[in-house]
ZAKOLFI-968793 format. One record per atom (N, C-alpha, C): atom name; residue in three letters; residue number from 1; x, y, z. Coordinates in nm, 2 decimals. Layout:
N
@name:CA	resn:ALA	resi:NUM	east:X	north:Y	up:Z
...
END
This chain:
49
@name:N	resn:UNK	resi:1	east:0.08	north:-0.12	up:0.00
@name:CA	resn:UNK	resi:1	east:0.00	north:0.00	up:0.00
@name:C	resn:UNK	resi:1	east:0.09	north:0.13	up:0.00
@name:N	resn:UNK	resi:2	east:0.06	north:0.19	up:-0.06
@name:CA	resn:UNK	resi:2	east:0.13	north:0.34	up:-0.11
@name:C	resn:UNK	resi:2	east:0.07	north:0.47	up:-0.04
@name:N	resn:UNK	resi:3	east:0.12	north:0.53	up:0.09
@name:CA	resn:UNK	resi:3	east:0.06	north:0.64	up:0.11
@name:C	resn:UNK	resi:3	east:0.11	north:0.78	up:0.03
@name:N	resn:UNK	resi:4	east:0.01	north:0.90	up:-0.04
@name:CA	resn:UNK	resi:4	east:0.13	north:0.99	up:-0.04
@name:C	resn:UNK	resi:4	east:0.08	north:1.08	up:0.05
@name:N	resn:UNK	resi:5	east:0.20	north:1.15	up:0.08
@name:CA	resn:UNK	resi:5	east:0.21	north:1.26	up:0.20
@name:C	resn:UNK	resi:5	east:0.24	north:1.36	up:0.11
@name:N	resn:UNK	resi:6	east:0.16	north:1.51	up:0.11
@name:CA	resn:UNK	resi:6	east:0.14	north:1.64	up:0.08
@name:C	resn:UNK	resi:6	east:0.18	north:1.74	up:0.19
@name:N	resn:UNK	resi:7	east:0.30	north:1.84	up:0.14
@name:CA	resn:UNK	resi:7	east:0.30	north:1.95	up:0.24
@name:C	resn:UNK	resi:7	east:0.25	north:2.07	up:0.12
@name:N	resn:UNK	resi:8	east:0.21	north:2.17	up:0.23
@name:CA	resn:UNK	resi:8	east:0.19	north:2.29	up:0.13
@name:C	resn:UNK	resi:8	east:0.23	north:2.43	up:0.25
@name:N	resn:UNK	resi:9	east:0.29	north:2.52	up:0.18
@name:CA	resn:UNK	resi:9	east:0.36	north:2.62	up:0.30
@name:C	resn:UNK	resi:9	east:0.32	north:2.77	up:0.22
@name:N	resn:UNK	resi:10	east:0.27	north:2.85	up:0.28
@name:CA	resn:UNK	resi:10	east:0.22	north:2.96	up:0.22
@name:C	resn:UNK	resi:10	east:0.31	north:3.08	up:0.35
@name:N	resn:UNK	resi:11	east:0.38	north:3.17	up:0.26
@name:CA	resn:UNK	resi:11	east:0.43	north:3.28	up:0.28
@name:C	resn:UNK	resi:11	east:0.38	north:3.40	up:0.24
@name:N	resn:UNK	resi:12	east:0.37	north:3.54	up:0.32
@name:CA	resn:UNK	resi:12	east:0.33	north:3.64	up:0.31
@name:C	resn:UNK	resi:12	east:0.43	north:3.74	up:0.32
@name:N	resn:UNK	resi:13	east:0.43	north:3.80	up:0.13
@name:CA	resn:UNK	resi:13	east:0.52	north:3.89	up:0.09
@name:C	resn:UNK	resi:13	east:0.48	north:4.02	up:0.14
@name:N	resn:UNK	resi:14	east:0.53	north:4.10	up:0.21
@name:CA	resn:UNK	resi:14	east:0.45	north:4.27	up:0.30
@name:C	resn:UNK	resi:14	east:0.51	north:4.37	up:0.21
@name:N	resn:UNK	resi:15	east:0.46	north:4.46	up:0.13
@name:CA	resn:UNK	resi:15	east:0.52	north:4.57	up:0.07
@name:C	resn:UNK	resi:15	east:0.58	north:4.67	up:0.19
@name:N	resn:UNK	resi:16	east:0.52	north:4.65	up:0.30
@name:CA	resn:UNK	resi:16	east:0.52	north:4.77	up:0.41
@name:C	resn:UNK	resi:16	east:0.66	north:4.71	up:0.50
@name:N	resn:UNK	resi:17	east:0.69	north:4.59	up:0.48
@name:CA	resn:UNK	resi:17	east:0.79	north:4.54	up:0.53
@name:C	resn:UNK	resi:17	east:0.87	north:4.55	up:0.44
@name:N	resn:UNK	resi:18	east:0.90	north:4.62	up:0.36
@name:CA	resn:UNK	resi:18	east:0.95	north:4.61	up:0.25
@name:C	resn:UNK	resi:18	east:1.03	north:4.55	up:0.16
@name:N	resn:UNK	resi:19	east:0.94	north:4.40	up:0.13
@name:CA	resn:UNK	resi:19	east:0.93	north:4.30	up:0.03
@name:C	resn:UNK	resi:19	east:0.90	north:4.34	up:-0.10
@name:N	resn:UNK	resi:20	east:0.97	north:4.28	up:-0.16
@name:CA	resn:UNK	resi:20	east:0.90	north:4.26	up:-0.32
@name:C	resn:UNK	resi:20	east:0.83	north:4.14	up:-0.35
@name:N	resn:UNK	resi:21	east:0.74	north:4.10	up:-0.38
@name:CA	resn:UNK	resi:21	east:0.67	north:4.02	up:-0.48
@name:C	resn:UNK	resi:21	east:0.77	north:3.95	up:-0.60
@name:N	resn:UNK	resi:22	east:0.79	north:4.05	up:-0.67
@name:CA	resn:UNK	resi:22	east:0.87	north:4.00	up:-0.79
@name:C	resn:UNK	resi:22	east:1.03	north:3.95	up:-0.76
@name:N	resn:UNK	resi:23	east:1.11	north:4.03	up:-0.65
@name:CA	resn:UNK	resi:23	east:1.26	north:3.98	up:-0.59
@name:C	resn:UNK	resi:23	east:1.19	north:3.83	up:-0.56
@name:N	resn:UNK	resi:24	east:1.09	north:3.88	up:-0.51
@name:CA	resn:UNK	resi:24	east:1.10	north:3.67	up:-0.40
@name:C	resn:UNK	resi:24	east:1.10	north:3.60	up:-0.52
@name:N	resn:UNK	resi:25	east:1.02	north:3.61	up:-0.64
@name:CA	resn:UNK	resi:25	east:0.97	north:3.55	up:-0.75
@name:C	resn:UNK	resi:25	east:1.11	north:3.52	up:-0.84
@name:N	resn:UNK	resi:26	east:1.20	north:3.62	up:-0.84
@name:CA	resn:UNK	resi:26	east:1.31	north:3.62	up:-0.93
@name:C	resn:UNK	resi:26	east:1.38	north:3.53	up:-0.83
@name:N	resn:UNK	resi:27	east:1.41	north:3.51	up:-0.68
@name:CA	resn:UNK	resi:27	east:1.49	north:3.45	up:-0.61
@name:C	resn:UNK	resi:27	east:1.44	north:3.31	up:-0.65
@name:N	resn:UNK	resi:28	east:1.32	north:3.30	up:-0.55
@name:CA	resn:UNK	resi:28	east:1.28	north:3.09	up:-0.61
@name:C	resn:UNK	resi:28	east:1.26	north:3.07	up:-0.78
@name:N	resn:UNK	resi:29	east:1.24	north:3.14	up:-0.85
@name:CA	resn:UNK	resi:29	east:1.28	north:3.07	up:-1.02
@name:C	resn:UNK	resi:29	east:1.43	north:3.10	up:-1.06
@name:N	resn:UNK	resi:30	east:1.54	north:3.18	up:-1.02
@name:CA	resn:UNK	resi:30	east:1.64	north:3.20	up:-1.06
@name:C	resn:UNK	resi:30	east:1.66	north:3.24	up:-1.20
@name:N	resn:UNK	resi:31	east:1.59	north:3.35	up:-1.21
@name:CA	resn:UNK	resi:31	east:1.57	north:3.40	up:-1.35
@name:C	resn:UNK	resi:31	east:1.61	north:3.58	up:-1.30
@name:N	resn:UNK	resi:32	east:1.60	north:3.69	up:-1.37
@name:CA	resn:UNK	resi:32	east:1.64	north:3.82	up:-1.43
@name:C	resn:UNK	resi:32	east:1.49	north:3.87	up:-1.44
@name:N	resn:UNK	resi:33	east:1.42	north:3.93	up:-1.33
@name:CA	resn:UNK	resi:33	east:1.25	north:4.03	up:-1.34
@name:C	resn:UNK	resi:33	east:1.31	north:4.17	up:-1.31
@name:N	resn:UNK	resi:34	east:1.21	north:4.23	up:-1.39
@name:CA	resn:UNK	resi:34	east:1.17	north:4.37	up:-1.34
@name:C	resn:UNK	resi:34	east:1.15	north:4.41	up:-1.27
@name:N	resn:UNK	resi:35	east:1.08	north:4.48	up:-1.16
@name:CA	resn:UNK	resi:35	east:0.99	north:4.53	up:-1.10
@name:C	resn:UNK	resi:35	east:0.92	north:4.67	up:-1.13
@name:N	resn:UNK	resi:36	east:0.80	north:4.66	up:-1.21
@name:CA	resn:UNK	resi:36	east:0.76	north:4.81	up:-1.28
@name:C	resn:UNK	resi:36	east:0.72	north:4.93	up:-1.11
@name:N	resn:UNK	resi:37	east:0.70	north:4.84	up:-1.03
@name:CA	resn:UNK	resi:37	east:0.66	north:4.93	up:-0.91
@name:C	resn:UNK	resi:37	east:0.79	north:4.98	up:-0.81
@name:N	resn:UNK	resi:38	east:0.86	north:4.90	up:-0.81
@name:CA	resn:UNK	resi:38	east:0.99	north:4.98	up:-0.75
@name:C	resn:UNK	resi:38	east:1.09	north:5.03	up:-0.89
@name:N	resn:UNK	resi:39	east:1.11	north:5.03	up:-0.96
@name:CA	resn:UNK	resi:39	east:1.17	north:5.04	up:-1.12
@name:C	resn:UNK	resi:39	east:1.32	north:5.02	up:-1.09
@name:N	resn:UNK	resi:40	east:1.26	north:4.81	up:-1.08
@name:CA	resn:UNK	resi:40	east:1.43	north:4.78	up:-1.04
@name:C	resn:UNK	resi:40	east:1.44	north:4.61	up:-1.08
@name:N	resn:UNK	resi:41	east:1.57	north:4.58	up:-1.10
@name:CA	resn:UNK	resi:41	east:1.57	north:4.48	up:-1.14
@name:C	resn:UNK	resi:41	east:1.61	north:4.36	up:-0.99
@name:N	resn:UNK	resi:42	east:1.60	north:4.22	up:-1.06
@name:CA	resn:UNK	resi:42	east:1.60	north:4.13	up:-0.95
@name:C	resn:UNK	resi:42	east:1.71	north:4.05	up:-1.03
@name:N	resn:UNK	resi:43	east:1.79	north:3.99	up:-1.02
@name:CA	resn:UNK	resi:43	east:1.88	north:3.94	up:-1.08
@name:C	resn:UNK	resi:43	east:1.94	north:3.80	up:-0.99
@name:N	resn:UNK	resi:44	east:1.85	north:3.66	up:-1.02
@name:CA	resn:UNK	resi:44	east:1.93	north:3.58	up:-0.93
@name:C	resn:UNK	resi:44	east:2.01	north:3.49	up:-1.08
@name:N	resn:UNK	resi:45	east:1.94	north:3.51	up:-1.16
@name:CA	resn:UNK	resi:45	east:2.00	north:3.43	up:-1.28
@name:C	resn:UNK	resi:45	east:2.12	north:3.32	up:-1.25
@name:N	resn:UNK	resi:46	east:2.20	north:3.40	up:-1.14
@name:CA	resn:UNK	resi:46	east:2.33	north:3.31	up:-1.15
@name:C	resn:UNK	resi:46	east:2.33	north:3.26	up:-1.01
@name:N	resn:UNK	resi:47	east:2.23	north:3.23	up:-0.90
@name:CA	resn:UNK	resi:47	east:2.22	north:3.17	up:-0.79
@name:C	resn:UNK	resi:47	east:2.22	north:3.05	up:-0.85
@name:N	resn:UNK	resi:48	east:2.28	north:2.96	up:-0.75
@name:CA	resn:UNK	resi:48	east:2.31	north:2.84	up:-0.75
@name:C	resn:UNK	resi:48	east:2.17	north:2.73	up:-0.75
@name:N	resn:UNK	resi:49	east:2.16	north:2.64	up:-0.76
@name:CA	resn:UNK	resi:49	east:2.01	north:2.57	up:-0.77
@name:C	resn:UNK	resi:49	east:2.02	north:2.48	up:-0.64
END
């Protein structure tokens, strides 16, 4: 018999804390975003996996 076990973990990005949405988003995909609301880039591209 095969059980599967599910986690799910939800994090809350705060602009007033001042988080970005799109840094966290550039950090866990390791890709190069914009941010049109701070007018700035996020650059993990070369973070390690």
């Amino acid at each position: 018999m095969t059980i599967a076990l599910y986690h799910f973990h939800v994090t809350r990005i705060k602009r007033s804390a001042g988080q970005s949405a799109v840094a966290a988003a550039a950090y866990r995909s390791g890709e190069k975003l914009h941010s049109e609301h701070y007018s700035e880039d996020s650059d993990y591209a070369k973070r390690a996996a």
